[in-house]
C-alpha positions in Angstrom: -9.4 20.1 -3.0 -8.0 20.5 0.5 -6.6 17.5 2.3 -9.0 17.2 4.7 -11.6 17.4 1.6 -9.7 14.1 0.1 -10.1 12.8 3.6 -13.8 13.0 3.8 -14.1 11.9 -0.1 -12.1 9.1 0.4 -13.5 8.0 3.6 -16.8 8.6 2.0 -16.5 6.6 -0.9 -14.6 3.3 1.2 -16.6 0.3 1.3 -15.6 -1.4 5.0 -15.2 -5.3 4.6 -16.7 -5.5 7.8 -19.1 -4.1 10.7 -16.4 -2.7 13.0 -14.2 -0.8 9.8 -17.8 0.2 9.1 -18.0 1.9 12.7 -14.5 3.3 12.2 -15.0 4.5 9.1 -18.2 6.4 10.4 -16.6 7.8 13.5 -13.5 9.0 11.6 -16.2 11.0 9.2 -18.1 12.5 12.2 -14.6 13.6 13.9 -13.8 15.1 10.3 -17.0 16.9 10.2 -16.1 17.9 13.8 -12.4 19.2 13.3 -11.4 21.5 10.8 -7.8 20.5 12.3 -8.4 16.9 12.0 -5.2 16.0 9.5 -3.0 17.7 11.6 -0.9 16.4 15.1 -1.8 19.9 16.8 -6.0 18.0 16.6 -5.3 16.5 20.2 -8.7 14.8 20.7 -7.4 12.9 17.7 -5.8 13.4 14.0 -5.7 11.4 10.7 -2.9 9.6 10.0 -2.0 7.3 6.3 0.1 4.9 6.6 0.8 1.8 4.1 2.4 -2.2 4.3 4.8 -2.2 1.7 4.3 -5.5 -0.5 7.2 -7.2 -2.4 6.2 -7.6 -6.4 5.7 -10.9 -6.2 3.1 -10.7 -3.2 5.6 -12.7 -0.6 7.0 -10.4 1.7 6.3 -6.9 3.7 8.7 -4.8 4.5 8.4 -3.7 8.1 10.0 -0.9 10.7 11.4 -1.3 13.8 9.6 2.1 15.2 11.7 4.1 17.5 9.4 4.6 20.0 7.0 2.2 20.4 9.7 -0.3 19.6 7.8 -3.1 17.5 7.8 -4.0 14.1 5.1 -1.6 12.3 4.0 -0.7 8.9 5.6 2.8 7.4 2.9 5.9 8.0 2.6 8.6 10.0 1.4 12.4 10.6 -0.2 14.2 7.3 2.2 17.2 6.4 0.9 20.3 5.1 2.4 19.6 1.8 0.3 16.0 1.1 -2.7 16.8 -0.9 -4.4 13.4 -0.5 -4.4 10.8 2.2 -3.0 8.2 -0.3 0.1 10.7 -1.2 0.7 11.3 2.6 0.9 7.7 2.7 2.7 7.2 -0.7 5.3 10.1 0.8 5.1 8.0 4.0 6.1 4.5 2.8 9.1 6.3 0.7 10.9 8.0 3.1 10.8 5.0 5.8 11.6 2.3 3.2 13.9 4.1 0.8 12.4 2.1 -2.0 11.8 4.7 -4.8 8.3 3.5 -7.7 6.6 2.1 -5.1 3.1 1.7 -6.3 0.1 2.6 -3.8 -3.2 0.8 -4.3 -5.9 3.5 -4.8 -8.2 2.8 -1.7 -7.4 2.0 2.0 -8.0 -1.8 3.2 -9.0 -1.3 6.8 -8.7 1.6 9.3 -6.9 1.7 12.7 -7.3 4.1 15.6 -4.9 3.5 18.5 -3.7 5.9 21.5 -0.8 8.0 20.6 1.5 10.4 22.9 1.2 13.2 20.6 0.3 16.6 22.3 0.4 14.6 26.1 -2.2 11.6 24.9 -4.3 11.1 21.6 -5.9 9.1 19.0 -4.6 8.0 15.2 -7.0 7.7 13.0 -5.2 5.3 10.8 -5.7 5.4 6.9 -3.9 2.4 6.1 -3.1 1.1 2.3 -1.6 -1.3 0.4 1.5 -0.7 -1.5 3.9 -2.7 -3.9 7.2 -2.2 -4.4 9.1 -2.6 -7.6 10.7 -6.2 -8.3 14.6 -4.4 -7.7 13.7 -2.9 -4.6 16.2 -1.9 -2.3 15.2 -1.4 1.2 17.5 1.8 2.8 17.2 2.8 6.2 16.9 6.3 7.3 18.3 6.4 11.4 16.1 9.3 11.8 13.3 7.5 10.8 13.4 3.9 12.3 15.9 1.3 14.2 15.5 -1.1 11.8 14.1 -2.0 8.7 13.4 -5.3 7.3 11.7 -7.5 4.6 9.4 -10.6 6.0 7.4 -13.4 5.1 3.5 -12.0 5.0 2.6 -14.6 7.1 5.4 -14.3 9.7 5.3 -10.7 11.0 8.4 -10.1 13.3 8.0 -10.2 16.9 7.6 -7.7 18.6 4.8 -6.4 16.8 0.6 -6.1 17.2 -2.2 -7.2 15.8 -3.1 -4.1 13.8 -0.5 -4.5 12.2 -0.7 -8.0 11.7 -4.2 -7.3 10.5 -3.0 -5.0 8.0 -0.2 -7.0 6.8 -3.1 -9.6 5.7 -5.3 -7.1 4.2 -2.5 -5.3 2.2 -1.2 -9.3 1.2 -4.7 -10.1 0.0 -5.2 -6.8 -2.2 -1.9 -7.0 -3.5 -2.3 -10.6 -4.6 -5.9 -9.7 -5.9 -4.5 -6.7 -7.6 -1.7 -9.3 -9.3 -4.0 -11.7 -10.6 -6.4 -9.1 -11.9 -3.2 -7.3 -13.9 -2.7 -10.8 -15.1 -5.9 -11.6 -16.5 -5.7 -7.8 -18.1 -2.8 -8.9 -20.2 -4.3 -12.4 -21.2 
């Protein structure tokens, strides 16, 4: 299966908490049925992106980036590569590389979806895959300085300022299905 085929299956199987994921999840479908380009940066009306907020094991903290760029605290993610074969391991790939933490564990489905205006290719869209992911209980956060200023653990409800609200947003959603996901493993070995 291609990667824009895991896109579209993915995508197609998600169940939005809400009306406006629901209309986000519909319009990334219909730009995926429109874009045989659509995982890739070169897609300038607009290309997916997977990105992830890394969990600590016991559900407390997220590890955040300071992006280069855009100079706010964000969530790891970014641009597909032609080497990802599903969303999640573009996001898996993602959340290793900017975090350093090795055996982090990716939660199967996305919890919300994020499109935002980009700079790639003189102006475009993300269309933001975003997950939940948990990292061991030794992890070890090592920053890469080609791929962030900073790099830093904090409390899930305290996201660093400067930062925004989808990330906020996804911090709370990757908090929730972490802590669900934790209880539920629980109960499994009761």
């Amino acid at each position: 299966m291609s990667l824009h085929a895991d896109a579209r299956a993915v995508l197609g199987a998600w169940s939005a908490p809400d009306a406006r994921q629901e209309e986000l999840r519909r319009s990334y479908l219909e730009h995926l049925d429109a874009h045989e380009d659509a995982m890739w940066r070169e897609c300038l009306p607009g290309h997916v992106t997977a990105s992830s907020a890394i969990i600590s094991a016991d559900g407390s903290r997220v590890a955040l980036v300071l992006h280069g760029i855009h100079n706010l605290w964000l969530q790891t993610g970014g641009h597909c590569e032609p080497g990802d074969a599903t969303l999640a391991g573009a996001a898996l790939r993602e959340a290793t590389e900017e975090s350093g933490i090795e055996g982090i564990t990716l939660l199967p489905t996305p919890v919300r979806l994020d499109r935002h205006a980009v700079p790639c290719g003189g102006g475009s869209h993300h269309l933001d895959v975003q997950f939940a992911a948990i990292a061991p209980p030794d992890a070890v956060l090592v920053r890469d300085p080609n791929e962030s200023n900073d790099l830093g653990w904090f409390p899930v409800d305290e996201v660093p300022e400067p930062s925004d609200e989808p990330c906020r947003a996804l911090v709370r959603a990757a908090a929730s299905a972490v802590a669900e996901h934790l209880r539920a493993g629980r109960a499994t070995r009761a």
